[in-house]
BADODREN-206983 format. One record per residue (C-alpha): residue in three letters; x negated, y, z negated. Coordinates in steps of 0.25 Angstrom, whole numbers, plus 2048, in hexadecimal, padded with zeros to 3 digits. Example, Ala and Ser with C-alpha at 12.3 -4.5 7.8 and 13.67 -1.06 7.14 Angstrom:
Ala7CF7EE7E1 Ser7C97FC7E3 
This chain:
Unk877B67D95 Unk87EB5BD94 Unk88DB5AD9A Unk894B5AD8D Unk88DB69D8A Unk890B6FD98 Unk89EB6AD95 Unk89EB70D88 Unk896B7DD8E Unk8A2B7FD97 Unk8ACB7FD8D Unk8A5B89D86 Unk8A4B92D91 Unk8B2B91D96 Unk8B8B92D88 Unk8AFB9CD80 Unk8A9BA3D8B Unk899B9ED8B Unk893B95D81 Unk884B91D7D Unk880B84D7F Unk887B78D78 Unk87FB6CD70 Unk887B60D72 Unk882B53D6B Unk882B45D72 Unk88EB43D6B Unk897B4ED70 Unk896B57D63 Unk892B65D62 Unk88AB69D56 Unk88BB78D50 Unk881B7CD48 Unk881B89D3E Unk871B88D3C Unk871B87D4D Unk87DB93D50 Unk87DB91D5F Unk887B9BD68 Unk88FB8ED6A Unk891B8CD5B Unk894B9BD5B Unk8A0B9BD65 Unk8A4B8DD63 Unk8A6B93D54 Unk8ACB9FD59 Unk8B6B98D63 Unk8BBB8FD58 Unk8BDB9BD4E Unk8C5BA2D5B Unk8CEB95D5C Unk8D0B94D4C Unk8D4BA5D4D Unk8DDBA1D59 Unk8E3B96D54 Unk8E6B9ED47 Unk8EBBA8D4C Unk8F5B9ED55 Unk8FCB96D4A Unk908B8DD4F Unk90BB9AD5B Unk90BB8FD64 Unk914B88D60 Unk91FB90D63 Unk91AB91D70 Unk91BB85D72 Unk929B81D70 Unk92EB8DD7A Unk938B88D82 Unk936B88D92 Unk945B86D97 Unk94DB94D9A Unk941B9CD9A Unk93CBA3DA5 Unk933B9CDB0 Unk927BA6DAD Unk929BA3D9F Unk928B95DA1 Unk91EB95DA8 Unk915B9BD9E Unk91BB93D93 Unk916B86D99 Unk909B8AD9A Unk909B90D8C Unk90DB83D86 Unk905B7AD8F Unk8F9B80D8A Unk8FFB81D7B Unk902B73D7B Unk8F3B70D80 Unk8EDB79D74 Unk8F9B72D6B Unk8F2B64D69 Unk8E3B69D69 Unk8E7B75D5E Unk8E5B6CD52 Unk8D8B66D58 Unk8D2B74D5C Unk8D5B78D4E Unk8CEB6FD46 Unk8C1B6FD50 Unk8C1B7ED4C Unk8C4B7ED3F Unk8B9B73D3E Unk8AEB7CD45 Unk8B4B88D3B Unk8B2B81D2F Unk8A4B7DD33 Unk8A2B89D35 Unk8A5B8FD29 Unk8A0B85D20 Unk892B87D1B Unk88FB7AD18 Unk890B73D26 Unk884B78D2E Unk888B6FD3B Unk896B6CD41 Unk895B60D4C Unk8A2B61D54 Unk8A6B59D62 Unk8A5B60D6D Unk8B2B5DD71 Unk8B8B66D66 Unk8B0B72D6B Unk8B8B6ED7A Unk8C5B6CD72 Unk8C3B79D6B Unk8BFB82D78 Unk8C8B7ED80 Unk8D2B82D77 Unk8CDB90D78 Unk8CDB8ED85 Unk8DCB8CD86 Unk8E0B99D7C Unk8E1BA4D87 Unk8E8B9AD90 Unk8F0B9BD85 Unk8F1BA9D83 Unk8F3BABD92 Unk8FFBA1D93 Unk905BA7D86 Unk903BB5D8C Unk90BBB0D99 Unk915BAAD93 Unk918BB5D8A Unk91ABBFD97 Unk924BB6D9D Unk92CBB2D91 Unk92DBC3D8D Unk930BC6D9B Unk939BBBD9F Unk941BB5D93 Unk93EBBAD86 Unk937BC9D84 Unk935BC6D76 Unk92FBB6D73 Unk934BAED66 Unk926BAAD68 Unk916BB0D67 Unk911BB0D76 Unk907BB9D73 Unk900BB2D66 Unk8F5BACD6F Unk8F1BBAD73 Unk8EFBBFD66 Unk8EABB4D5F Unk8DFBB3D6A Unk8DBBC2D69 Unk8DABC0D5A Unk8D1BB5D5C Unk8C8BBAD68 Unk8C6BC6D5F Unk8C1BBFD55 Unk8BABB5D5A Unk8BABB4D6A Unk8AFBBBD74 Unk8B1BCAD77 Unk8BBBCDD84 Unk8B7BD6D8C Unk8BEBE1D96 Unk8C1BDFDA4 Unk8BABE9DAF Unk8C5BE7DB9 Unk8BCBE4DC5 Unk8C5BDDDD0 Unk8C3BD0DD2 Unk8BCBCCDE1 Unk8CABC6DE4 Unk8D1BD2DE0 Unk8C8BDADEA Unk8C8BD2DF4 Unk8D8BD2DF4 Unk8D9BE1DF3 Unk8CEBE3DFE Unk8D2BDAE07 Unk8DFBD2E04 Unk8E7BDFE02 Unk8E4BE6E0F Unk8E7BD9E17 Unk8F3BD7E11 Unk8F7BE5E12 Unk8F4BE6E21 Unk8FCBD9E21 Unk908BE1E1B Unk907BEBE26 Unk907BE1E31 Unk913BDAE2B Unk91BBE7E27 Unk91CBE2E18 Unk920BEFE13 Unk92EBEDE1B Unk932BE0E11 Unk939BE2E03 Unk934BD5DFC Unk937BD2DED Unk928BD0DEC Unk923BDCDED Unk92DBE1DE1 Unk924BD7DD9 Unk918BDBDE0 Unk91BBE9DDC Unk923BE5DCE Unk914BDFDCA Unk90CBEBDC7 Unk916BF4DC5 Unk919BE8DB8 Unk90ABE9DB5 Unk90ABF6DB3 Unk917BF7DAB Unk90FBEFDA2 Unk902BF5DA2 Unk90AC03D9E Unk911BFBD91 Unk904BF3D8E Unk8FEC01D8C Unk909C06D84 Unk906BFCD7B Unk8F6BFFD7A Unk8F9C0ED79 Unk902C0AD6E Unk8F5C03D66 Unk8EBC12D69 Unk8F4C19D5F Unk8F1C1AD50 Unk8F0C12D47 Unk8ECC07D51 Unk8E1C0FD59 Unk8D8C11D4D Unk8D6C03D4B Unk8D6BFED59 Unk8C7BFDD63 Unk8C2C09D6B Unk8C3BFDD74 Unk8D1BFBD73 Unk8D4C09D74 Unk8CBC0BD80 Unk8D2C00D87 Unk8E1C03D84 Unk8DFC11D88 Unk8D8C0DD95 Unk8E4C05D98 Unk8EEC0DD97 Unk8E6C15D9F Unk8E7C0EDAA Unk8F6C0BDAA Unk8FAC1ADA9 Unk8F2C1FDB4 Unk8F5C26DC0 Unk8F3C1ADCA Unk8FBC12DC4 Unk907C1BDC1 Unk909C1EDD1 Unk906C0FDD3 Unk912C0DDC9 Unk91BC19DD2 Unk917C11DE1 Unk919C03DDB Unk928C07DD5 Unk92BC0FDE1 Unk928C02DEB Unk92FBF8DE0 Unk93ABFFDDF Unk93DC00DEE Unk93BBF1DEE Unk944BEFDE3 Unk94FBF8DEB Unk94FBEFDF7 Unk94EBE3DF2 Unk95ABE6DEA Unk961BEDDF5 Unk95DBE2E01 Unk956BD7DFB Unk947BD5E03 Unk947BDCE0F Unk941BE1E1A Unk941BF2E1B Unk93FBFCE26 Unk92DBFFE26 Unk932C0EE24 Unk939C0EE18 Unk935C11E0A Unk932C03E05 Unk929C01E11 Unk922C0BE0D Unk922C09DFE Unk91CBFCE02 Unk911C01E0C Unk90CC0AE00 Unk90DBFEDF7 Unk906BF5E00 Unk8FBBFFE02 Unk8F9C04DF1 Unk8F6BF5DEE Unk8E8BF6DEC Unk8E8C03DE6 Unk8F1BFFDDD Unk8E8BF2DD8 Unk8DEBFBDD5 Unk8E8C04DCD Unk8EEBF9DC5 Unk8E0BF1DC3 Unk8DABFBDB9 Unk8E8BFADB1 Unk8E6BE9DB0 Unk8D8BEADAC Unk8DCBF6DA0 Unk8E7BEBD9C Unk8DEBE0D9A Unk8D3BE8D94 Unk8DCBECD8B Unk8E4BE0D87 Unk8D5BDBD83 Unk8D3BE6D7A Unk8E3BE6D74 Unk8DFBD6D70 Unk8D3BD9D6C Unk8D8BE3D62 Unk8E3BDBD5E Unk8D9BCFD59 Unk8D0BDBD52 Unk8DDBDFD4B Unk8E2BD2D47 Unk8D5BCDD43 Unk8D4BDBD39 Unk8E3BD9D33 Unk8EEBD4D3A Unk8F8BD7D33 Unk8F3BE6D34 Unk8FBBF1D3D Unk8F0BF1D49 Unk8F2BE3D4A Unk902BE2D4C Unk901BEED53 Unk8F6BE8D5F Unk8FDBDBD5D Unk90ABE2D63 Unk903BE8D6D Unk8FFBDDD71 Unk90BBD7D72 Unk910BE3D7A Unk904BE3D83 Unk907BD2D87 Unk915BD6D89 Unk914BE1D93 Unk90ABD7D99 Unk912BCDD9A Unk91EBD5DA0 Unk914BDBDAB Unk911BCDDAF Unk920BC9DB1 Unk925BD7DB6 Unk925BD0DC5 Unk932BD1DC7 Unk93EBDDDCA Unk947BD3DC0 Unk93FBD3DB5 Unk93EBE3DB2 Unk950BE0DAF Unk94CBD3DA8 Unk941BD7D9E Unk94ABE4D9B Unk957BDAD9A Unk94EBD1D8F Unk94ABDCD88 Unk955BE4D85 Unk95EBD5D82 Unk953BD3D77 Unk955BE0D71 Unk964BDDD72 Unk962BCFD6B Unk959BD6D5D Unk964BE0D5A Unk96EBD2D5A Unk964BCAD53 Unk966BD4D44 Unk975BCED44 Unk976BC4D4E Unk97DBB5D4C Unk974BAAD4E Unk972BA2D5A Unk97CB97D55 Unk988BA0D50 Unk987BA9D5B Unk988B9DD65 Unk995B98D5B Unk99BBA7D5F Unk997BA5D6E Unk99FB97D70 Unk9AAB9BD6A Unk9ACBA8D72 Unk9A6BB3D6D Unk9A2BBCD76 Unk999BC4D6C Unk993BB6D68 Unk991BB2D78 Unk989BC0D79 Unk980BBFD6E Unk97FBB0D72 Unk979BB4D81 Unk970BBED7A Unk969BB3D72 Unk967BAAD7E Unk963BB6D85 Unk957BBAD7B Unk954BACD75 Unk95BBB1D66 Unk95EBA5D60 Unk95EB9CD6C Unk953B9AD76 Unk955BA5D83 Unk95FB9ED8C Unk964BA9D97 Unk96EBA1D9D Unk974B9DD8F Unk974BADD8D Unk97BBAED9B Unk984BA5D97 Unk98ABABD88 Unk989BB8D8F Unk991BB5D9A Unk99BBB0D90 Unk99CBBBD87 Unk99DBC4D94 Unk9A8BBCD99 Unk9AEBC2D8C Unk9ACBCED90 Unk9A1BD1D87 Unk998BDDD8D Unk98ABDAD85 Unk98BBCDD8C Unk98FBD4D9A Unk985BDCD9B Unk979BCFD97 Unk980BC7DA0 Unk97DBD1DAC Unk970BD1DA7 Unk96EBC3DA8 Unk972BC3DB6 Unk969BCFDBB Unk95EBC9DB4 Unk961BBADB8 Unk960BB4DAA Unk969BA9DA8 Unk96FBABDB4 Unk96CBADDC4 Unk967BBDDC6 Unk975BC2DCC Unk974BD1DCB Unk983BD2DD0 Unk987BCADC3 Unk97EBD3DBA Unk988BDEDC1 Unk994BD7DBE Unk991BD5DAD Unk98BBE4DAC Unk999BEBDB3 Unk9A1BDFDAB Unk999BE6D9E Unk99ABF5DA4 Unk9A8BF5DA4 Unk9A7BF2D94 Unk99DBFFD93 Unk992BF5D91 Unk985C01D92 Unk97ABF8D96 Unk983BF1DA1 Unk986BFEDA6 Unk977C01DA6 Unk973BF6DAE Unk97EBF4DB9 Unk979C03DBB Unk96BBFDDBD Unk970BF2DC5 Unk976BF9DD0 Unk96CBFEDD7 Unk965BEFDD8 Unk972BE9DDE Unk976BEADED Unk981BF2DF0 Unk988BE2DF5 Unk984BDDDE5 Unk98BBE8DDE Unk997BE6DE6 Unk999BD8DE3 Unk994BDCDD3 Unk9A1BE4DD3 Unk9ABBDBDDA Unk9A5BD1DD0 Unk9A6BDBDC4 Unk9B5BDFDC8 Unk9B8BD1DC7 Unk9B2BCBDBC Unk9B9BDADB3 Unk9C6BD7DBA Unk9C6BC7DB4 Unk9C1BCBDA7 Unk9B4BC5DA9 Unk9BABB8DAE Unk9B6BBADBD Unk9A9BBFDBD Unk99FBB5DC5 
């Protein structure tokens, strides 16, 4: 085999997974014949009505995409978004190209006249390697959709997920069967629960780990407890799809595998895992708020917390392992289905109703992923419960524009509704300091609504530096008006502050309501 084919050859096995062998003339063109149908002929036909599906399916998505702006999002969200568009703006210029080498194939193909296509070999390339980069596509889309629900918008003005069900619709139709996970552990893997673990948990003992509070073991312990959280909605949704008159249409298959998920999330292990790992994240949580990180006497009840921790690890592994390998088995089957779906009708009630769940299932994914830190359980919540507030102002609100007139001209109502848009991207791109700042006016107005945002602005650190006792100050300012959900969560907030914080909260409060909001930083 000439260098030209082994070159071609190992596209073909990287991009379409095994090919048979490749005739290239001297003159770098590939000839398909449809008197001579080779399995090279086949896939290369196969592939090219894959990309046509896919590239359907996608329409001008990505341009959107592409026009997300970077500045004021979050840096998780950043970070996904520039690999997403770096890898956009590569397919961008090639799209046009890759179009018409398939459509030219295509059309060959379907003609009845034209027994033999000659086509360069450097079309076939062009053309592979762009299938090559659709799941690096998919996964960057999936990423940056995680970060951006979790830490700046929980519902997107644009489609991240789009690439995930265009490419189920065309792997069903046209792509290579995937096939199910076993869940063996890697050689890695056993080599770090057989040896690394009990090294470094001898290690522990020596070192008397169990006596230091470390904000890193609240992630450590936040991670699968975050996993699970997600794994228990993720099932919710697939038990949703097992009921009629979904389930009568859906695979044995499907079915087999949504129960045998859910089956593994509910059971017994991983309910008393749940119990042990709250009980020790919870403790953690109390000192870290109470002292900072610390050291604590090896008798007391954290140390002991931790010991057990420490000591359920690998136990625990083997618990959650079966749970990862469920999820995965059945997320192949959930897009698997969908493609059958769409394929059959897609505008039919199977379809929307799998294209939700799917949708649900990426978004519990994605906020297992982020759920690393305590912050973000008051955050996600915090967003969440701002964008409910912002669809009830949307049936009769102002526009961006008039509202802003309102807002500069004093308004407090106006400055309120102002901060809200900044807050949930209504109108206006999210900006959290500008939504700190119309809020701080209106509260300065004595405006209770914007009270009550403006300590949640400061608890969650959005727009502003984190300062609990400020959040303290805003929420009492809107107590005193009867304001139910300030009152709510100052109650809430108590217990996390030292006994030193709320003390300064109140002198603060007691000035800032003696100066009618005048004297309050």
């Amino acid at each position: 085999m000439d260098s030209k084919n082994r070159i071609l050859l190992l596209i073909c096995i990287i991009a379409l997974s095994g090919c048979a062998s490749v005739k290239t003339d001297r003159s770098g063109n590939i000839t398909l014949d449809k008197d001579l149908t080779t399995e090279t002929s086949s896939r290369v036909i196969n592939h090219a009505n894959f990309l046509n599906s896919y590239q359907g399916c996608i329409g001008e998505a990505n341009k959107p995409l592409l026009t997300v702006k970077l500045d004021g999002k979050h840096g998780k969200t950043q970070k996904y978004l520039k690999r997403l568009q770096k890898e956009l703006n590569w397919q961008l210029p090639r799209k046009n190209q890759v179009e018409a080498i398939t459509q030219k194939i295509l059309l060959w193909d379907g003609s009845e006249a034209d027994k033999v296509l000659v086509i360069p070999e450097s079309d076939i390339k062009r053309m592979f390697y762009f299938i090559r980069s659709i799941p690096k596509t998919e996964r960057s889309s999936r990423k940056a959709y995680f970060s951006t629900i979790v830490w700046d918008n929980p519902s997107p003005s644009v489609n991240y997920t789009i690439h995930t069900k265009c490419h189920s619709i065309a792997f069903v139709k046209y792509g290579s069967e995937s096939s199910h996970i076993d869940g063996d552990m890697s050689l890695k893997t056993q080599a770090v629960l057989g040896v690394g673990l009990p090294v470094g948990l001898a290690l522990n003992r020596l070192l008397s780990t169990e006596r230091l509070v470390r904000k890193d073991y609240l992630k450590f312990t936040a991670k699968p407890l975050s996993r699970i959280a997600s794994m228990e909605e993720r099932c919710l949704s697939a038990k949703s799809t097992l009921r009629e008159p979904y389930k009568k249409h859906l695979s044995p298959e499907y079915i087999r595998q949504a129960q045998a998920f859910c089956e593994a999330v509910n059971s017994d292990e991983v309910e008393a895992m749940k119990v042990a790992y709250k009980e020790f994240y919870d403790e953690t949580l109390s000192i870290l708020l109470e002292s900072g990180e610390t050291e604590v006497p090896s008798d007391s009840r954290y140390a002991a917390l931790f010991k057990d921790h420490q000591g359920s690890i690998k136990r625990n592994f083997r618990t959650t392992r079966p749970i990862e390998v469920a999820a995965i088995n059945y997320d192949i089957e959930l897009r698997r289905a969908y493609g059958v779906a769409h394929m059959a009708d897609k505008s039919s009630e199977l379809t929307a109703k799998l294209s939700l769940t799917l949708d649900e299932v990426l978004r519990a994914e994605g906020r297992g992923e982020h759920y690393d830190y305590f912050p973000y359980y008051k955050l996600i919540e915090w967003r969440e419960k701002k964008s409910r507030e912002s669809a009830l102002y949307d049936k009769n609100a102002l526009t961006f524009y008039e509202t802003k007139a309102l807002a500069e001209k004093g308004d407090s109502e106006a400055q309120q509704n102002l901060g809200n848009m900044y807050n949930t991207g209504n109108g206006v791109p999210e900006n959290d300091a500008e939504s700190v700042k119309w809020y701080r006016k209106a509260a300065d107005q004595g405006h209770a609504d914007a009270q009550s945002n403006l300590g949640l602005m400061y608890l969650a650190g959005a727009g502003v530096p984190e300062n609990s006792i400020r959040a303290y100050v805003w929420w009492s300012m809107a107590k005193t008006q009867g304001h139910t959900d300030a009152t709510e969560n100052l109650e809430i907030l108590k217990p996390q502050m030292t006994k030193q914080q709320i003390a300064d909260g109140q002198a603060l409060a007691a000035k800032c309501y003696e100066s009618d909001y005048k004297d309050c930083d």
